[in-house]
C-alpha positions as a printed NumPy array, in Angstrom:
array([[-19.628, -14.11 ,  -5.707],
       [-20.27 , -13.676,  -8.949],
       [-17.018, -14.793, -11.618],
       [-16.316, -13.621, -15.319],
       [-13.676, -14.646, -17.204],
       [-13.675, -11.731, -20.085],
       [-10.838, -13.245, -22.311],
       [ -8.934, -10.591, -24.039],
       [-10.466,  -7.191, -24.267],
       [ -9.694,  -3.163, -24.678],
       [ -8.765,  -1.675, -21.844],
       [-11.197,   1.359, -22.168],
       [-14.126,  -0.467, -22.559],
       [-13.584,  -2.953, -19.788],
       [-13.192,   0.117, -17.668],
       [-16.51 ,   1.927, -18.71 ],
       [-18.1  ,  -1.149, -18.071],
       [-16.985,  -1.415, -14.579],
       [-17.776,   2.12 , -13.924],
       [-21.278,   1.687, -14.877],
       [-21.653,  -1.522, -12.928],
       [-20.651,  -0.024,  -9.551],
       [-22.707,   3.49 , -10.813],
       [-25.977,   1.198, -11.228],
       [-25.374,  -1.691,  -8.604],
       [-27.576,  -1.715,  -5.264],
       [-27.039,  -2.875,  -1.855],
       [-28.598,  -6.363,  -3.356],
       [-26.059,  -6.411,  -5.935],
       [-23.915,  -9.86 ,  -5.916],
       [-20.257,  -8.888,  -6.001],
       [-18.157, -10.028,  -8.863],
       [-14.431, -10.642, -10.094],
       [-13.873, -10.015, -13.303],
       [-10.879, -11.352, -14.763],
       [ -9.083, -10.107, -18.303],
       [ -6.33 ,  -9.858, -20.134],
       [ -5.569,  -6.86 , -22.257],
       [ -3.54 ,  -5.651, -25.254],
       [ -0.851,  -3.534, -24.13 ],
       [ -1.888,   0.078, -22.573],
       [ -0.45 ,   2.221, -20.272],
       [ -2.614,   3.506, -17.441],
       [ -1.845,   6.728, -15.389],
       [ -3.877,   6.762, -12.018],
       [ -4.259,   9.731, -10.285],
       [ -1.305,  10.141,  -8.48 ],
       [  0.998,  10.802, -11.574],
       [  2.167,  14.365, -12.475],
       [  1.789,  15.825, -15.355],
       [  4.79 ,  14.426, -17.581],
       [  2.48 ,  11.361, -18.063],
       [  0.271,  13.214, -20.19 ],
       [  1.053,  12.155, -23.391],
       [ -1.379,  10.142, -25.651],
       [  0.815,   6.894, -26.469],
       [  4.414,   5.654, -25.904],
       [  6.049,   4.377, -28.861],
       [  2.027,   3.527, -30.639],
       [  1.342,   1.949, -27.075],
       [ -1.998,   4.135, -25.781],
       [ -2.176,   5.925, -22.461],
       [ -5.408,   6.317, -21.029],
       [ -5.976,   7.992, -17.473],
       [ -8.177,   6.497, -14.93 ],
       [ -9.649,   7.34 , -11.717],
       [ -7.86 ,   4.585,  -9.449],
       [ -5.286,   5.09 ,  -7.5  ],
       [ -1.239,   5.246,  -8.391],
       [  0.583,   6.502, -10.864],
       [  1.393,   5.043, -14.417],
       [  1.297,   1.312, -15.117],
       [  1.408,  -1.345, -18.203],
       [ -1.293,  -4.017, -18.906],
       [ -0.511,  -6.432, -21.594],
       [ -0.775, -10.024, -22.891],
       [  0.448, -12.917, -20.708],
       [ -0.239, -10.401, -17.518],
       [ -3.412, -11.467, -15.778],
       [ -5.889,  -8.553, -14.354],
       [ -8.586,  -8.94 , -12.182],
       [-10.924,  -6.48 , -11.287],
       [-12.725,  -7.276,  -7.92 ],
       [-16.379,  -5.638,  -7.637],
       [-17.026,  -5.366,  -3.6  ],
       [-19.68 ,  -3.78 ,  -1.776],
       [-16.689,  -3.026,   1.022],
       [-19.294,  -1.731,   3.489],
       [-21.752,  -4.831,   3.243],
       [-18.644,  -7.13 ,   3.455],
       [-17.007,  -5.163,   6.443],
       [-13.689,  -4.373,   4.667],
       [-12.046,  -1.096,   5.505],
       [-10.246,   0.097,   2.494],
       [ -6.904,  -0.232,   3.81 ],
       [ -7.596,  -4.108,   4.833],
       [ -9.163,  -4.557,   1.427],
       [ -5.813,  -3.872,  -0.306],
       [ -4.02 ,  -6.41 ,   2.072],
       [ -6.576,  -8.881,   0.971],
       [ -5.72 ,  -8.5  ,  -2.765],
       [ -1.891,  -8.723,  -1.787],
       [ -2.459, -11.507,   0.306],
       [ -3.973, -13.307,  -2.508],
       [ -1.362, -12.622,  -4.647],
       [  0.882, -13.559,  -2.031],
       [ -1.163, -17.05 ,  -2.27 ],
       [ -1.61 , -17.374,  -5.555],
       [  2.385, -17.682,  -6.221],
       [  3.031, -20.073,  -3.275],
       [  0.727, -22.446,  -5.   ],
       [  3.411, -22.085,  -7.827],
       [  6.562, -21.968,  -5.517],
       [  7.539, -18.47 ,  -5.304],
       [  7.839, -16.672,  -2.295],
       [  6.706, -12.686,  -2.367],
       [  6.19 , -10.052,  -0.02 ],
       [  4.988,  -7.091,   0.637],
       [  6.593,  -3.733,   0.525],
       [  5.839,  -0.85 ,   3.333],
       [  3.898,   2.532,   1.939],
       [  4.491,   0.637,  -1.806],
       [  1.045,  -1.096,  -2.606],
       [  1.757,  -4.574,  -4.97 ],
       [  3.643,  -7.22 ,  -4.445],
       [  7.419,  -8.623,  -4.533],
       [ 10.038, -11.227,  -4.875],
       [ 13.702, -11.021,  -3.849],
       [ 16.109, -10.019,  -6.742],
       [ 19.749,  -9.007,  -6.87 ],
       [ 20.035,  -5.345,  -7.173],
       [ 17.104,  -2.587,  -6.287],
       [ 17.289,   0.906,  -4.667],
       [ 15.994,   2.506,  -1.87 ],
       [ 12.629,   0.893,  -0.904],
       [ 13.458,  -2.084,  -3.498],
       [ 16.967,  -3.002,  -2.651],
       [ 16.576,  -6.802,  -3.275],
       [ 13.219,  -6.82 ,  -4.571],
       [ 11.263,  -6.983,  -7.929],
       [  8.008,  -5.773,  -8.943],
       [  5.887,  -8.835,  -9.826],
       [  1.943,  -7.444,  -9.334],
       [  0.678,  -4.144,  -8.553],
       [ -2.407,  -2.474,  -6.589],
       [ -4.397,   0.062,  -7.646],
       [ -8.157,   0.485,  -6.687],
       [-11.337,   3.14 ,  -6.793],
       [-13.811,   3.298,  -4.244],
       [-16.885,   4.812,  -4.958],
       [-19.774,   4.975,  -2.321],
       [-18.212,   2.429,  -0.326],
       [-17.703,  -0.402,  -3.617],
       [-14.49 ,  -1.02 ,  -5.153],
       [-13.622,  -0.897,  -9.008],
       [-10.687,  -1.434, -10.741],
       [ -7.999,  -4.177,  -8.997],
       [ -4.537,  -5.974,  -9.577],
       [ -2.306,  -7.43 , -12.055],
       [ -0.25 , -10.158, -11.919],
       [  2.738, -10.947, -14.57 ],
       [  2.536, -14.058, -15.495],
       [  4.684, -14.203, -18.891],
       [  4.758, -10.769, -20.763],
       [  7.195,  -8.518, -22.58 ],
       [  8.975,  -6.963, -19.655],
       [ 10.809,  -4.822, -21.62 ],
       [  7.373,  -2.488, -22.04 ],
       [  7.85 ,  -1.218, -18.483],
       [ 11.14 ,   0.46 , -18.984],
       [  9.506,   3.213, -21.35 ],
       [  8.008,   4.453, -18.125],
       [  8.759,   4.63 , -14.054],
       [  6.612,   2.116, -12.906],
       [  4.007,   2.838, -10.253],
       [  5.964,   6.489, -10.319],
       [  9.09 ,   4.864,  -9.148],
       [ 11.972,   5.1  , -11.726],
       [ 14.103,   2.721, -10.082],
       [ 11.658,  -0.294,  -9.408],
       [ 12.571,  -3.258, -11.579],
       [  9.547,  -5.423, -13.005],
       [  9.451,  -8.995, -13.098],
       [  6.66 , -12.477, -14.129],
       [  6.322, -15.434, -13.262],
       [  8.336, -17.048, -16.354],
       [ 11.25 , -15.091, -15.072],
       [ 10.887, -16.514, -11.835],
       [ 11.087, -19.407, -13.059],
       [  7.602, -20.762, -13.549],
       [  6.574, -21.387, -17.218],
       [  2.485, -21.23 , -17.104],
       [ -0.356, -19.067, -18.359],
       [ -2.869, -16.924, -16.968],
       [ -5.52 , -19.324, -17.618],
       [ -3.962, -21.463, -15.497],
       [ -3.368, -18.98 , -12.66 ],
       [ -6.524, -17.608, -13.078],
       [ -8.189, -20.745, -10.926],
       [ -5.987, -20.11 ,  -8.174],
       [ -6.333, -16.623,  -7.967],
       [ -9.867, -16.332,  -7.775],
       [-10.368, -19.194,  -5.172],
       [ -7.638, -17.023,  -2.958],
       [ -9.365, -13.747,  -3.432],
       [-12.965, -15.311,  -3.064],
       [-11.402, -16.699,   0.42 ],
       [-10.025, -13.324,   1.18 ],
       [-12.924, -11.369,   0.651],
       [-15.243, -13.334,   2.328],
       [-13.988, -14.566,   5.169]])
């Protein structure tokens, strides 16, 4: 499996660029992980309605995409990674293949001692927190889920907070929810980077997706 670390890049045209990869890949294609971080964006997947239709949020930009989910942030100090898998070749049904990129997740912040969790019928991943409603009583947002699968290979992936400006998620309802509470890493109280999670990450996901 193929890895590339693309630094800091624009959301759009890391997007078209994954597009075309999984357009022009064939079944000899090596799968990849590409892993990024962005300046801030909002993303609206295609389960949002149609009050997420504006252009930007306070000079932020919102582009729609074709994954999954509804509106999301990417910015600086969260790390993204955008897994490239020929499902079919690798024997991942698409359901399973979202557990994998929890479960990595999941992984990833044991290595840095903090438990998370799952959430039933809410794709991402959690950590316990005072508060919460309904589905998150107790919990806090800490990485979400949202993929495309075209002709049986996956595009677009997960992010993982690491250290960001939290405060950018509560101009919107997160992942469509408008009482799910957002949380990193540094406010979990682990002070690293994404470069250093980054190494972890992709050694959990490689062992996830090919085993």
């Amino acid at each position: 499996m193929i890895i590339r670390d693309l630094g800091s890049a624009l959301y759009g045209d890391v997007f078209a660029a994954m597009k075309a990869f999984t357009a022009q890949r064939t079944s000899n294609s090596e799968d990849e992980i590409w892993l990024v971080q962005h300046p801030a964006v909002y993303t609206v997947g295609r389960s949002a309605d149609g009050s997420n239709s504006v252009s930007d949020l306070n000079g932020i930009p919102v582009v729609r995409v074709d994954r999954g989910g509804s509106i999301t942030l990417h910015a600086p100090g969260q790390l993204v990674a955008y897994p490239l898998i020929d499902l079919h070749r690798a024997h991942i049904l698409p359901r399973d293949y979202v557990h994998r990129l929890e479960q990595a997740v999941i992984l990833t912040l044991a290595d840095f001692g903090i438990r998370a969790d799952t959430v039933p019928q809410a794709p991402g991943v959690y950590v316990a927190s005072q508060g919460g409603d309904g589905l998150f009583v107790g919990k806090a947002k800490i990485a979400s889920v949202g993929v495309k699968i075209s002709h049986g290979c996956t595009y677009h992936g997960l992010s993982l907070n690491v250290a960001m400006d939290l405060s950018l998620f509560e101009r919107i309802s997160p992942c469509g929810y408008s009482r799910l509470r957002m949380t990193d890493m540094a406010q979990q109280g682990c002070r690293t980077t994404p470069e250093k999670v980054a190494p972890l990450l992709c050694r959990h996901l490689t062992d996830q997706l090919q085993s």
